[in-house]
C-alpha positions as CSV (number, residue, x, y, z in Angstrom):
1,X,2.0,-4.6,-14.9
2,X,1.1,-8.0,-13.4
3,X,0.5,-7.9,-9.6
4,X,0.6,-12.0,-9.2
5,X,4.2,-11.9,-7.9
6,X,2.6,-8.6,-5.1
7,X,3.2,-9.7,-1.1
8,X,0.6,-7.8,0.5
9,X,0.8,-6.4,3.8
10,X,-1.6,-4.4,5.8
11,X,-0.9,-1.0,7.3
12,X,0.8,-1.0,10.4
13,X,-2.2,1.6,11.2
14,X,-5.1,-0.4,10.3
15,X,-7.2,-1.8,13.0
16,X,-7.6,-5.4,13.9
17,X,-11.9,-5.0,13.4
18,X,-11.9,-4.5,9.4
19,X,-13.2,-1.2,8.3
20,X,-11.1,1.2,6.5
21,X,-7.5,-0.7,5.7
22,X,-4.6,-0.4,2.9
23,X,-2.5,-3.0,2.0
24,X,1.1,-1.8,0.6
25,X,3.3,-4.3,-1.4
26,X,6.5,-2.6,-1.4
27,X,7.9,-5.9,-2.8
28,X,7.8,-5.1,-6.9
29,X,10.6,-4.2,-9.1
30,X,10.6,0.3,-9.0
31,X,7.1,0.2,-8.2
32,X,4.6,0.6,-5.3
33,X,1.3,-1.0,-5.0
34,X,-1.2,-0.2,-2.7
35,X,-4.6,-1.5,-2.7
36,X,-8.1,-1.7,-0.1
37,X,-8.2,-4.3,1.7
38,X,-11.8,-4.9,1.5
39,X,-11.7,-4.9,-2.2
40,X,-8.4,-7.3,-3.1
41,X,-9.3,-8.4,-6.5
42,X,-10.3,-4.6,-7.2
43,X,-7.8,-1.9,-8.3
44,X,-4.2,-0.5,-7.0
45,X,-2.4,2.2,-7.4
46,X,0.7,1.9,-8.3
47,X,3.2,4.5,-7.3
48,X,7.1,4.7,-7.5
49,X,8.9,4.3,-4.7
50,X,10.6,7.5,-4.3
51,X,6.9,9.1,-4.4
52,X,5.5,6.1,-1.5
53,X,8.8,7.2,0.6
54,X,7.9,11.1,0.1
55,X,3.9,10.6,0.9
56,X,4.7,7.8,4.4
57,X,7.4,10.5,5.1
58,X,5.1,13.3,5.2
59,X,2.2,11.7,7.0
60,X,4.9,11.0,9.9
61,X,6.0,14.2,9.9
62,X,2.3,15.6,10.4
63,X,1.8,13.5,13.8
């Protein structure tokens, strides 16, 4: 899969000072991409959405 057509967006988490950020393009056909921030030409994972929705879901849940 080709990530060209990707928008990237950073984690509504991430601080403003760099350091440790993910970037989530949630904008692909049944597919999930998230990448580091400080690495965008390196690789993603790619995840499908039911599996991004379970993992964000959890991770709010655990507040």
């Amino acid at each position: 899969m080709e990530l060209r057509d990707a928008r990237w967006r950073k984690s509504s988490r991430s601080g403003g000072s760099g350091g440790n950020c993910v970037e989530v393009a949630g904008n692909l056909t049944g597919v999930v991409a998230v990448r580091d921030s400080k690495d965008p030409s390196g690789p993603a994972l790619l995840v499908t959405p039911t599996a991004w929705s379970a993992f964000t879901s959890t991770l709010k849940a655990d507040r």
